[in-house]
C-alpha positions in Angstrom: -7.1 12.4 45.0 -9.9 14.4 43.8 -12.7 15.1 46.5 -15.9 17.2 45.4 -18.8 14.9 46.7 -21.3 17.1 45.9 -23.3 17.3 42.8 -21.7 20.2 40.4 -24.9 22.9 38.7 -23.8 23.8 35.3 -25.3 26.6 33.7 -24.4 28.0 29.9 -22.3 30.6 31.8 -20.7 28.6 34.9 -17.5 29.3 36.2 -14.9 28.1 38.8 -13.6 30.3 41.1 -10.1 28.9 42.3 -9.1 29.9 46.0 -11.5 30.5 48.9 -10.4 32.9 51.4 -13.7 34.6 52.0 -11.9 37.9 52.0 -11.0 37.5 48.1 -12.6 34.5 46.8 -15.8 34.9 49.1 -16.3 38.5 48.2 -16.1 38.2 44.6 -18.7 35.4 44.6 -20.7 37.8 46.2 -21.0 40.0 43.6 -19.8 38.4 40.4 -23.3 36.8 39.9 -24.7 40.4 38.8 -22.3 40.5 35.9 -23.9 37.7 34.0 -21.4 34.5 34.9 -22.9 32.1 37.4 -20.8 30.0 40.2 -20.4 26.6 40.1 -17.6 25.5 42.3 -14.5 26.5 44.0 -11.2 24.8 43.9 -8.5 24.1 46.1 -5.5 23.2 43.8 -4.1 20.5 46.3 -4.6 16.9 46.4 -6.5 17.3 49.6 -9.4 19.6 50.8 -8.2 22.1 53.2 -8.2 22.2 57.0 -9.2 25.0 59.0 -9.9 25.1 62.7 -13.4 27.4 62.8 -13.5 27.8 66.2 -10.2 29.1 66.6 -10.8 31.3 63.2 -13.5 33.1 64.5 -12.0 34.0 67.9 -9.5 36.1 65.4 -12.1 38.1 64.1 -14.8 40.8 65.2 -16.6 40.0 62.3 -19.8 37.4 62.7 -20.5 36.8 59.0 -17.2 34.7 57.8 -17.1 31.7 55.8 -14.6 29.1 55.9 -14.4 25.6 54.1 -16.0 22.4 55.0 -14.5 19.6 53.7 -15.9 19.5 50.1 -18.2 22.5 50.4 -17.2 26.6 51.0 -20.3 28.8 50.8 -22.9 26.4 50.2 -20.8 24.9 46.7 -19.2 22.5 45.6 -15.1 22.6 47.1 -12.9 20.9 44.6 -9.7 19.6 46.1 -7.4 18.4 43.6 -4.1 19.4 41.8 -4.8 18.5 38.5 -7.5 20.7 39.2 -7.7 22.3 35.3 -8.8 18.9 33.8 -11.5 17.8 36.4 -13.2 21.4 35.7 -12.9 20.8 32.0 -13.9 16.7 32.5 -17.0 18.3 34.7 -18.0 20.7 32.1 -16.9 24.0 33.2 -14.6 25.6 30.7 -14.9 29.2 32.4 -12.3 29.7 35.6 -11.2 32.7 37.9 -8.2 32.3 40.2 -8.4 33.8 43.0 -5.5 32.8 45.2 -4.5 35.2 47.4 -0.4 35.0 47.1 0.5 36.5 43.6 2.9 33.5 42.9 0.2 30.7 43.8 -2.0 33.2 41.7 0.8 33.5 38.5 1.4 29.5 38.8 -2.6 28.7 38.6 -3.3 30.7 35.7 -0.3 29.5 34.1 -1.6 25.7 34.4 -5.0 26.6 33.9 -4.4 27.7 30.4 -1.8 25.4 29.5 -4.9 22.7 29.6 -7.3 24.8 27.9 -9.5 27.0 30.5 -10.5 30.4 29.4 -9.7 32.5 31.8 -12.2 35.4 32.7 -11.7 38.8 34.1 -14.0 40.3 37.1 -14.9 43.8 36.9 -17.1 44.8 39.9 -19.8 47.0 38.3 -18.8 49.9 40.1 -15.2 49.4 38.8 -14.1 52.1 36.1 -12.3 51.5 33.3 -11.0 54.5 30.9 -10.6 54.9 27.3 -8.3 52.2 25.4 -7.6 50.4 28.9 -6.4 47.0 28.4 -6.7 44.1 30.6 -5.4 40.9 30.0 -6.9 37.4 31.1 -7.9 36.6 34.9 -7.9 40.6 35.8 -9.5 41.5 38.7 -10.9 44.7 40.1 -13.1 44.9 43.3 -15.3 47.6 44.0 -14.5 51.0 43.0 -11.5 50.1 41.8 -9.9 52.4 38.7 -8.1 52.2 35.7 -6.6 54.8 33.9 -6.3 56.0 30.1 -4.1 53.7 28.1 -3.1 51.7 31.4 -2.9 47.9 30.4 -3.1 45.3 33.3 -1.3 41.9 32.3 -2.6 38.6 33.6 -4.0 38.1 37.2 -3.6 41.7 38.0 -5.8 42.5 41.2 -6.7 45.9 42.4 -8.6 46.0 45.6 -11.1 48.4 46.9 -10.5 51.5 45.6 -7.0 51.0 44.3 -6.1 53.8 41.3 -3.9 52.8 38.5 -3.2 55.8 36.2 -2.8 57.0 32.7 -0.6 54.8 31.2 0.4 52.3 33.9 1.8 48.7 33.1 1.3 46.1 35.5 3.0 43.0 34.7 1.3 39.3 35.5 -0.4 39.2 38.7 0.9 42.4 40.3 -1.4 43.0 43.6 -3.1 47.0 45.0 -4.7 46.2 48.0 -7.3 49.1 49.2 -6.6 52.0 48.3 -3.4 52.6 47.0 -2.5 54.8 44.2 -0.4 54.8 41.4 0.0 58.3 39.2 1.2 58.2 35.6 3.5 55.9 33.5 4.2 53.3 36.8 5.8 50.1 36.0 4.6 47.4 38.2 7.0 44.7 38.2 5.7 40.6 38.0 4.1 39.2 41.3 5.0 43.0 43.2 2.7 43.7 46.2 1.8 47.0 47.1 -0.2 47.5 50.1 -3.3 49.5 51.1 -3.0 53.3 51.1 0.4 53.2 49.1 1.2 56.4 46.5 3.7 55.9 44.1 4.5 58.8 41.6 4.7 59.0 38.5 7.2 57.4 36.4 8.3 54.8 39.0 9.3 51.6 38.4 8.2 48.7 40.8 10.7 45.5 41.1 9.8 41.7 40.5 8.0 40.4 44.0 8.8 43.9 45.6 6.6 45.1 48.4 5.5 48.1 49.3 4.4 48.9 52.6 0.7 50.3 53.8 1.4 53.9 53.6 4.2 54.2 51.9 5.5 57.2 49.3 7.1 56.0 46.9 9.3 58.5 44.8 11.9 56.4 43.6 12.2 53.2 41.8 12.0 49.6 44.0 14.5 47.0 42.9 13.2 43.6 42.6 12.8 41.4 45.6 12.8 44.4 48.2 10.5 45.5 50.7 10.3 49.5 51.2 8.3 51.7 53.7 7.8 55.0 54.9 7.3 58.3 53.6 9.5 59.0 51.4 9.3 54.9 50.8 12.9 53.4 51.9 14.4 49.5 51.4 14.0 47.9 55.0 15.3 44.5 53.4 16.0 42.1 51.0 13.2 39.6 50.1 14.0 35.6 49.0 10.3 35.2 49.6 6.9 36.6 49.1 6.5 38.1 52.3 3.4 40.7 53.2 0.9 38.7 51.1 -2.3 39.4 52.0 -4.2 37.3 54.8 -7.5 35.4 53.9 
């Protein structure tokens, strides 16, 4: 089933975004348009659109600006719903994608398929983003506002560092590691595939960072994290085991 009703604008420099939890997908629409690549659609890489009760979304939350999906449509675009999702972009015209999905698994699998049929695969720097000498960021990279990368850090595929998350000198994060806001990491980290580190985090330097490890808000981290662990507290300490990916972020 493939359901996007709604006529598609394509434009020399259009682009998909894949996901649309306002709090990741939303925002970067929001701001993406400044850096020259326009948006044409979202997607929602199942075979039907997604269903979300409004009403009992926004009794949740404070805030009264929120978007959610409608059917076929999330923030006034088209809302692709389909899981062969790579070849109706490519059959529609849009060659350009951005996946956005907020669990780093869902996130690695997307790009993962997205290339295999041929997308290209674009990064999203927010403007006020900074970037230091002979950085290198792989495909699908994304950094939110104020967001900073060190000297001779590289950032593999799908690596997302929110708000003001710091990645120093000579980090490697490996494919779609995740900072949410405001977490730190000082020199020569090692970020381990699909790890989760949340906001406010501090890892020294010369850490290592397990496979699908999670680090808890607030945490110090001053020794290495074993794959498939969740550690908290200061100094940061394993709480438990992990078969899953547990404390992804919430749309």
């Amino acid at each position: 089933m493939i359901a996007h009703p709604a006529p598609i604008d394509i434009q020399p420099r259009s682009i998909a975004i894949v996901g649309w939890e306002d709090g990741g997908a939303g925002m970067v629409h929001s701001w993406i348009g400044g850096t020259g690549w326009h948006v044409a659609c979202f997607v929602h890489p199942e075979a039907t659109p997604p269903v979300v009760d409004v009403a009992r979304e926004r009794k949740k939350r404070e805030a009264k600006q929120f978007d959610f999906p409608m059917t076929n449509t999330f923030k006034g675009l088209p809302l692709i719903s389909s899981q062969d999702w790579p070849h109706v972009l490519l059959d529609s015209g849009i060659n350009h994608a951005l996946v956005m999905l907020s669990d780093p698994a869902a996130r690695l699998r997307a790009i993962t398929e997205g290339k295999k049929a041929g997308l290209q695969l674009i990064q999203a720097i927010h403007p006020t983003a900074v970037v230091m000498e002979d950085a290198i960021l792989h495909d699908n990279v994304i950094l939110q506002a104020g967001a900073l990368v060190g000297y001779r850090a590289e950032l593999h595929d799908g690596v997302l560092l929110n708000t003001r998350a710091q990645v120093d000198h000579h980090n490697v994060l490996h494919p779609c590691a995740h900072l949410n806001p405001g977490a730190i990491l000082a020199g020569n980290v090692v970020v381990g595939e699909c790890a989760l580190i949340h906001s406010g985090a501090v890892v020294i330097h010369r850490i290592r960072i397990g496979t699908q490890a999670v680090v808890g808000a607030g945490a110090v981290v001053i020794r290495d994290v074993p794959p498939q662990t969740m550690v908290v507290g200061n100094p940061a300490k394993i709480i438990k085991k992990i078969t899953n990916h547990e404390g992804v972020p919430h749309p």
